[in-house]
Backbone bond lengths (Angstrom), bond angles and torsions (degrees), N, CA, C in turn:
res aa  C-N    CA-C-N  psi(-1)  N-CA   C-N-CA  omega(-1)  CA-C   N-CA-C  phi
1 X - - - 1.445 - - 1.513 109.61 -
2 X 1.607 102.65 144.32 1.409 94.54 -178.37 1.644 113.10 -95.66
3 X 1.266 120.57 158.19 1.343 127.09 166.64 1.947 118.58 -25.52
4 X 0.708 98.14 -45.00 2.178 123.98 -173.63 2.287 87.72 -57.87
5 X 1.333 98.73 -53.97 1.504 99.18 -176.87 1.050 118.04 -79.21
6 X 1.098 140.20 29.60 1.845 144.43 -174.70 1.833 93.54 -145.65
7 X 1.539 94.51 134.96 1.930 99.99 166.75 1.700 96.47 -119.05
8 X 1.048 92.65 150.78 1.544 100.25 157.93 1.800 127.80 -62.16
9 X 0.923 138.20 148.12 1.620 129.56 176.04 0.860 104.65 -140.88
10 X 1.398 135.71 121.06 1.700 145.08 167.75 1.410 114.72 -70.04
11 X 0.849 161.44 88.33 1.762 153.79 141.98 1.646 107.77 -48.78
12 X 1.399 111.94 99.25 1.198 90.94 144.87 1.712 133.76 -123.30
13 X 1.422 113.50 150.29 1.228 125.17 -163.28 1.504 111.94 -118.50
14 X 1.500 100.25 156.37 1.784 100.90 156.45 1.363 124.72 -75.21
15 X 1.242 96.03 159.39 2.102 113.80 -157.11 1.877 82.47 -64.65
16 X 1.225 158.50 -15.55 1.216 139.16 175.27 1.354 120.65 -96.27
17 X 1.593 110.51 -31.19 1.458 120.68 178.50 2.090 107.26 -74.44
18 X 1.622 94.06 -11.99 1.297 92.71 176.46 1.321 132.38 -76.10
19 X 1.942 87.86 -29.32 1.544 111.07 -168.07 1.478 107.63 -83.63
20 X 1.230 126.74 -28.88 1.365 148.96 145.85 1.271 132.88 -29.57
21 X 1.670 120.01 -43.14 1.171 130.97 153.53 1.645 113.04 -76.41
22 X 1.291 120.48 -37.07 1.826 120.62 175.93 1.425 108.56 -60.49
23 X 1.286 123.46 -23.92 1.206 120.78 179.34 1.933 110.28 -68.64
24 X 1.375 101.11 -23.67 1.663 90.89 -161.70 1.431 74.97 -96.23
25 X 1.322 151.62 -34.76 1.817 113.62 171.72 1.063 156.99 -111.10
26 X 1.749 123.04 169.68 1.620 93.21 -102.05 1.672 77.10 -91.38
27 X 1.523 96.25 -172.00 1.524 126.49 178.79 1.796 118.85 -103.21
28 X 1.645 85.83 -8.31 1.474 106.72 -176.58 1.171 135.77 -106.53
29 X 1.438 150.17 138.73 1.582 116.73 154.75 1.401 110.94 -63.15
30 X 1.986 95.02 147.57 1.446 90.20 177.73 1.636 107.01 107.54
31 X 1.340 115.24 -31.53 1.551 102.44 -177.00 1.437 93.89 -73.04
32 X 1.550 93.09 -158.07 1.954 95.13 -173.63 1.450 96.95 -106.50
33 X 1.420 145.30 -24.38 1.133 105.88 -176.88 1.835 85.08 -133.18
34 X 1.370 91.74 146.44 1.461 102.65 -175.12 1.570 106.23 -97.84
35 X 1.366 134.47 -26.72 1.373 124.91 -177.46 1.884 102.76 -136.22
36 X 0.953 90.42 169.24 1.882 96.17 -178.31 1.616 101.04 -71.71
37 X 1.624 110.57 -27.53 0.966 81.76 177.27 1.887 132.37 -99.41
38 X 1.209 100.14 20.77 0.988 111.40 158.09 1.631 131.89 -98.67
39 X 1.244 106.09 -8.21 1.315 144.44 159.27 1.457 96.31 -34.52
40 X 1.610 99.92 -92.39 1.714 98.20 -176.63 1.262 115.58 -92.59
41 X 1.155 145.89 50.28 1.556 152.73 -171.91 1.515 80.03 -109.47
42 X 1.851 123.44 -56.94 1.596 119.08 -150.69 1.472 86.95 -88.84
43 X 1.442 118.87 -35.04 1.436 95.78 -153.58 1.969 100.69 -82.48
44 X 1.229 103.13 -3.90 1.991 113.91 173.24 2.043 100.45 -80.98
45 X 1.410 102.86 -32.42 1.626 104.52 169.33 1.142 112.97 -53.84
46 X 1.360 116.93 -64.31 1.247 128.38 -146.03 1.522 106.88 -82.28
47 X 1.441 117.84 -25.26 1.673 127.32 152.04 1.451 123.10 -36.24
48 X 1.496 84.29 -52.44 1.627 94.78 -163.38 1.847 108.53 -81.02
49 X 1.613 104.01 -36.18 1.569 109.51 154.36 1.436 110.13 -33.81
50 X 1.050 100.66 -86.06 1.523 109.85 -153.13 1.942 110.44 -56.16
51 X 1.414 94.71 -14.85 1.735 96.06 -176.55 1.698 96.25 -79.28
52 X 1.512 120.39 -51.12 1.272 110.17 142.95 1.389 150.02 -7.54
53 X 0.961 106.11 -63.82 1.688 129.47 -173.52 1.923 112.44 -85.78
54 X 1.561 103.17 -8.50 1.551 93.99 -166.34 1.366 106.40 76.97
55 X 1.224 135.65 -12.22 1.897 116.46 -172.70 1.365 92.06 -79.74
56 X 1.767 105.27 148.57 1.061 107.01 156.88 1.622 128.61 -91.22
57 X 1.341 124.26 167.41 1.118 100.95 -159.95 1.429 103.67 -119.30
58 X 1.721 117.85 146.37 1.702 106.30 -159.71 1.737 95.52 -62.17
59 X 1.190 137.96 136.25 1.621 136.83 174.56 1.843 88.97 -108.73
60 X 1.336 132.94 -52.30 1.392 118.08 -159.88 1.581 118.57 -32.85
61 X 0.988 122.58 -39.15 1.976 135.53 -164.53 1.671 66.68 -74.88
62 X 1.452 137.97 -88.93 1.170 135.97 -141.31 1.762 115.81 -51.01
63 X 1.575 113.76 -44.82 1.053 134.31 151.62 1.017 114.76 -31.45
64 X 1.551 125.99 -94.02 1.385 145.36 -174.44 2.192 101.90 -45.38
65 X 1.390 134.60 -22.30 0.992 132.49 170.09 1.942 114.52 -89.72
66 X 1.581 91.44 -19.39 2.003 78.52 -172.58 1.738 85.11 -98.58
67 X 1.458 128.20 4.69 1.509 116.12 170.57 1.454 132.63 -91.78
68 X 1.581 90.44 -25.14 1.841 107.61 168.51 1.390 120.18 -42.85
69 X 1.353 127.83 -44.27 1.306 121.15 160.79 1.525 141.49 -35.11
70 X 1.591 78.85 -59.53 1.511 102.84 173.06 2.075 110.55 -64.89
71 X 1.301 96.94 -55.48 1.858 102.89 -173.09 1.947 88.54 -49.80
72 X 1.079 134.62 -37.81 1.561 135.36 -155.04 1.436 79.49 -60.64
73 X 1.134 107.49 -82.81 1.580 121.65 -163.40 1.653 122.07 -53.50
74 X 1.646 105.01 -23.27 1.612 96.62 -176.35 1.730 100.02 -106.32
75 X 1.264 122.77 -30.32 1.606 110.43 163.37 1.679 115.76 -37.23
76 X 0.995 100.96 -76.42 1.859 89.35 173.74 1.460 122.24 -30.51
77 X 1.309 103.13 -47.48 1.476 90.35 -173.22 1.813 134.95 -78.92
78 X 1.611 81.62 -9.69 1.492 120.04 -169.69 1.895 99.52 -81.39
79 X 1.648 113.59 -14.37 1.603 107.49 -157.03 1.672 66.93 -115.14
80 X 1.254 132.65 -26.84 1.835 117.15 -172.82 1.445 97.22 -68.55
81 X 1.150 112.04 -65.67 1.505 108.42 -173.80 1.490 125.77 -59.81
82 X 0.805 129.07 -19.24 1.458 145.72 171.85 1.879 100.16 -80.23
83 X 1.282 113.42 -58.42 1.797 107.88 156.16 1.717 108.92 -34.16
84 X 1.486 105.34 -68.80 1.441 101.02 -152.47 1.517 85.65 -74.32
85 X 1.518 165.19 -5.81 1.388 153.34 171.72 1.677 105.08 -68.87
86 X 1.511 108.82 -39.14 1.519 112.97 -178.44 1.727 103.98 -81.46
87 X 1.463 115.23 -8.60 1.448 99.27 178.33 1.827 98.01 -88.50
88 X 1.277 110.74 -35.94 1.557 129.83 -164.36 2.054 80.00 -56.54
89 X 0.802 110.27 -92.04 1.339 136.12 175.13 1.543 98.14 -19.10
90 X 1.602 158.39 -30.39 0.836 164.63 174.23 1.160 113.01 -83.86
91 X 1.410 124.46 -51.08 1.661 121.26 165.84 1.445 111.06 -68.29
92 X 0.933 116.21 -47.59 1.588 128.29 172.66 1.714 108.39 -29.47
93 X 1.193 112.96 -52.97 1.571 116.87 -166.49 1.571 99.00 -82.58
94 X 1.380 121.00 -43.16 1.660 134.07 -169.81 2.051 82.07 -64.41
95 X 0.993 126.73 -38.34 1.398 106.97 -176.95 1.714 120.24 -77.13
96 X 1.179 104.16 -17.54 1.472 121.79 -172.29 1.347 95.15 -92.80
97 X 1.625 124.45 -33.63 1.731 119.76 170.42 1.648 105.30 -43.96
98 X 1.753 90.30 -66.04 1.301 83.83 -175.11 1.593 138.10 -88.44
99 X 1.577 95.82 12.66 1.742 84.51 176.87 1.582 92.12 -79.85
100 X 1.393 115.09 -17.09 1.404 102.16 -165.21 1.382 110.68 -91.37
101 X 1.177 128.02 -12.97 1.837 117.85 158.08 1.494 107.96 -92.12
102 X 1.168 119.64 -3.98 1.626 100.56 155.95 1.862 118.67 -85.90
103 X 1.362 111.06 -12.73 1.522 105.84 -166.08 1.723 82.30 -81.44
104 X 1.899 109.35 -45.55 1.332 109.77 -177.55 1.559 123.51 -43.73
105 X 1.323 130.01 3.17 1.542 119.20 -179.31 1.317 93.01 -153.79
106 X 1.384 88.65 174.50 1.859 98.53 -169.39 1.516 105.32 113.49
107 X 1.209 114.68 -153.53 1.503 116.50 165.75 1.846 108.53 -96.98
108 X 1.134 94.93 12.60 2.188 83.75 162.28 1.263 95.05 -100.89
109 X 1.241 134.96 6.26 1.303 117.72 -171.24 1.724 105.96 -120.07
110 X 1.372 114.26 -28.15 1.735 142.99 150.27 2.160 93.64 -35.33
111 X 1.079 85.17 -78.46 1.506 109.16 -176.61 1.935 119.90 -36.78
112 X 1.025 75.71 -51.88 1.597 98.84 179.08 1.779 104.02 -76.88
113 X 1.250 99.82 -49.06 1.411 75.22 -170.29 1.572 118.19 -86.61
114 X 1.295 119.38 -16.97 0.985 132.82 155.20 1.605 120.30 -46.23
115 X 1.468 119.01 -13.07 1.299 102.43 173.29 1.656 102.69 -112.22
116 X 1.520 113.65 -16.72 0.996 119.50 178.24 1.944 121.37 -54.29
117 X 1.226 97.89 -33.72 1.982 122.86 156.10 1.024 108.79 -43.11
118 X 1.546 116.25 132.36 1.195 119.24 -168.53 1.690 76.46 -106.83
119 X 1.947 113.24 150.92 1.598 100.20 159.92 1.390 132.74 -105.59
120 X 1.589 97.76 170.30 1.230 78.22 -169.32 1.800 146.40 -12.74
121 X 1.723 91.16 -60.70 1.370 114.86 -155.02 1.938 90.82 -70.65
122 X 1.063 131.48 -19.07 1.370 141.12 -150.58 1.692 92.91 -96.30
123 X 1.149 137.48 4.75 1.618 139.26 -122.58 1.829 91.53 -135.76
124 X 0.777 144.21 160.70 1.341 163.96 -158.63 1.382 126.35 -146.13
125 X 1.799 99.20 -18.85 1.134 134.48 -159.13 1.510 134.92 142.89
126 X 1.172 118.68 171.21 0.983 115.99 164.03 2.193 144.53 -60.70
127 X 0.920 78.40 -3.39 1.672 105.51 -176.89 2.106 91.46 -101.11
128 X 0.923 125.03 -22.29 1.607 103.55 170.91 1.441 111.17 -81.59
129 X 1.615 123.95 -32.86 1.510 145.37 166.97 1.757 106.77 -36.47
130 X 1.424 105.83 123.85 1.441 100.80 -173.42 1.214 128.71 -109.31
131 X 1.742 129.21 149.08 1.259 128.31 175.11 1.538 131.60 -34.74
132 X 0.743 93.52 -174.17 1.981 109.46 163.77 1.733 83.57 -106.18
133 X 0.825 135.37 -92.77 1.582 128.47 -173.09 1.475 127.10 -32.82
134 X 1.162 104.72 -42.09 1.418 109.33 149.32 1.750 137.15 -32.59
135 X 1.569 83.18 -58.62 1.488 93.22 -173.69 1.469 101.90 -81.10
136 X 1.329 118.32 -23.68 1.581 112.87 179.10 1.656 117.11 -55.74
137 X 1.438 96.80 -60.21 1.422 123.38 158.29 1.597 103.98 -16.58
138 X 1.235 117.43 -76.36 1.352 124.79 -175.75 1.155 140.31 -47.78
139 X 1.707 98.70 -51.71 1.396 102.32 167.05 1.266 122.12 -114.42
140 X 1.512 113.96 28.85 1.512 114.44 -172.07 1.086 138.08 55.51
141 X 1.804 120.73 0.00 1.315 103.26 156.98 1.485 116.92 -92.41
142 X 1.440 94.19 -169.17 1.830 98.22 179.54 1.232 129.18 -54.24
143 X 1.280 124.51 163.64 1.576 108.35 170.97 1.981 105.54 -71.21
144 X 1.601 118.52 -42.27 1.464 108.11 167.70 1.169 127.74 -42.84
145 X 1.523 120.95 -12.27 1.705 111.44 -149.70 1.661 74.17 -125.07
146 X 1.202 113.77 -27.54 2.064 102.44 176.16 1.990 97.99 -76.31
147 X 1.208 116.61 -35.94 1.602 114.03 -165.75 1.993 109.40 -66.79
148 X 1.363 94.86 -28.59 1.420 125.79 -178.41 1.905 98.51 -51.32
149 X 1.692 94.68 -81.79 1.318 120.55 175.70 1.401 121.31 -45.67
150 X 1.732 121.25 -29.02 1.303 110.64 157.68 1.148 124.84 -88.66
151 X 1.439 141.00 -15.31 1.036 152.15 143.46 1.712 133.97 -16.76
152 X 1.797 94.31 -60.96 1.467 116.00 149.93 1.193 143.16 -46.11
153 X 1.624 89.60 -48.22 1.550 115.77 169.94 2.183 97.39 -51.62
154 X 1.312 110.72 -64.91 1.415 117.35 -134.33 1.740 70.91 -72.41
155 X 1.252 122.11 -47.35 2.023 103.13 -174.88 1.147 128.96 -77.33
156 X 1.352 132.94 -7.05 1.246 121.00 134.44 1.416 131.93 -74.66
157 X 1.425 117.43 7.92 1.206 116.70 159.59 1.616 109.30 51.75
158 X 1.301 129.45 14.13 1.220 120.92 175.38 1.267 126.69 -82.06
159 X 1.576 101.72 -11.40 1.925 108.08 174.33 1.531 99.27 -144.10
160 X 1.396 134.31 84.03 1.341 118.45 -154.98 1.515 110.25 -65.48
161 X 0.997 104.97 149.34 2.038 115.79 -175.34 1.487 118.76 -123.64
162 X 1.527 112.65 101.40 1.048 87.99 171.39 1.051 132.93 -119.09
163 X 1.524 123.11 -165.12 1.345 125.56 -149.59 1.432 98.23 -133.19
164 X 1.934 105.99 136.44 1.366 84.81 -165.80 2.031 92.65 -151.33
165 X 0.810 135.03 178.74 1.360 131.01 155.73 1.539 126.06 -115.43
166 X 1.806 110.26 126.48 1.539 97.46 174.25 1.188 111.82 -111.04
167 X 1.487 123.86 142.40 1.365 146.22 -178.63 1.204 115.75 -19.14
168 X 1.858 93.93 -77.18 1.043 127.13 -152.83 1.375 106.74 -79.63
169 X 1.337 122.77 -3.14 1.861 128.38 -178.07 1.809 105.15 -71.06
170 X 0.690 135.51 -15.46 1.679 132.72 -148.20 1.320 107.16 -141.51
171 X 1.522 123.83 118.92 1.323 121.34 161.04 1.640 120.08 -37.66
172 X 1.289 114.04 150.97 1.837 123.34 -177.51 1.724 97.71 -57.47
173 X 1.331 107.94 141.54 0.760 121.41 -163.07 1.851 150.37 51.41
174 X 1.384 91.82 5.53 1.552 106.39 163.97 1.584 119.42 -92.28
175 X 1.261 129.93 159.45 1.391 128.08 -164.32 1.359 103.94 -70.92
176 X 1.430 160.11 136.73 1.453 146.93 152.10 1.082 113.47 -59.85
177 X 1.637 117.80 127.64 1.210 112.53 175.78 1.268 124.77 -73.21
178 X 1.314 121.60 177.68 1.695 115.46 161.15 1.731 135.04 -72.50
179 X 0.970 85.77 117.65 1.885 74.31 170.33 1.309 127.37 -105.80
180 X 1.195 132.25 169.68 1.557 120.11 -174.08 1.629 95.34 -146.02
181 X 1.684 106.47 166.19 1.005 112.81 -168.73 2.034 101.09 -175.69
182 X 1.249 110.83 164.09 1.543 117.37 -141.71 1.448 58.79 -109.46
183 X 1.602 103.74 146.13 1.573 136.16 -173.43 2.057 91.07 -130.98
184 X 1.331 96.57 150.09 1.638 107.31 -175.08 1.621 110.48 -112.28
């Protein structure tokens, strides 16, 4: 062939995608490609074959190599932000702790438990009349912040509550607790 039938072609690449292709030629006689530039002469053939031919051509290895760069650089940033989402996410709940033991006391919590009382007249006995643990149970706050709230209740005297002990609540020999219950 004469000179007139050959063009020159520039490729240019990054310093890893370069080192990447030097690896496949060879050092030997006998490998398959003896110079780079025969390197991509077959592997620009075999493109243009197969676009030809209908085959598709495997791209993932090619894919998965022009993305490594990128995964280097965006994994890190992907494990920071995902850190700072689990820190976001950590204050986040500590605020929801406490909006929720502040909504829990006060008079929503007066309120609440006050209806949570069964009354008197509604009563069967003393065994329907409910704990301090009970009521914690119920509405999720503490038993201090429920003992608080009945407390309030009984000095403002606006719904009297009383307080009473049943027998039959407590294994022999354990203390009976208190129970309470809305008086009419």
């Amino acid at each position: 062939m004469t000179e007139k039938n050959w063009r020159n072609v520039t490729v240019r690449v990054e310093q890893w995608r370069y080192e990447q292709w030097d690896e496949h030629v060879g050092r030997e006689p006998g490998d398959d490609y003896e110079s780079m530039s025969q390197l991509v002469r077959r592997a620009v053939d075999r493109e243009v074959s197969d676009d030809n031919t209908g085959s598709v051509a495997d791209e993932s290895t090619t894919v998965e190599a022009d993305m490594s760069p990128i995964t280097d650089d965006v994994l890190p940033a992907l494990e920071r932000i995902e850190s700072r989402l689990d820190g976001l996410d950590d204050r986040l709940s500590a605020v929801e702790r406490e909006h929720t033991a502040e909504s829990r006391s006060g008079p929503d919590l007066e309120r609440i438990v006050l209806e949570l009382l069964p009354s008197e007249s509604d009563m069967d006995g003393l065994s329907d009349a409910k704990t301090v643990t009970d009521l914690a149970k119920m509405t999720g706050a503490s038993p201090n912040d429920i003992r608080v709230a009945l407390d309030s209740l009984n000095d403002r005297r606006t719904q009297p509550i009383a307080q009473d002990r049943d027998p039959h609540s407590s294994p022999e020999g354990e203390e009976t607790p208190a129970v309470y219950y809305r008086t009419e």
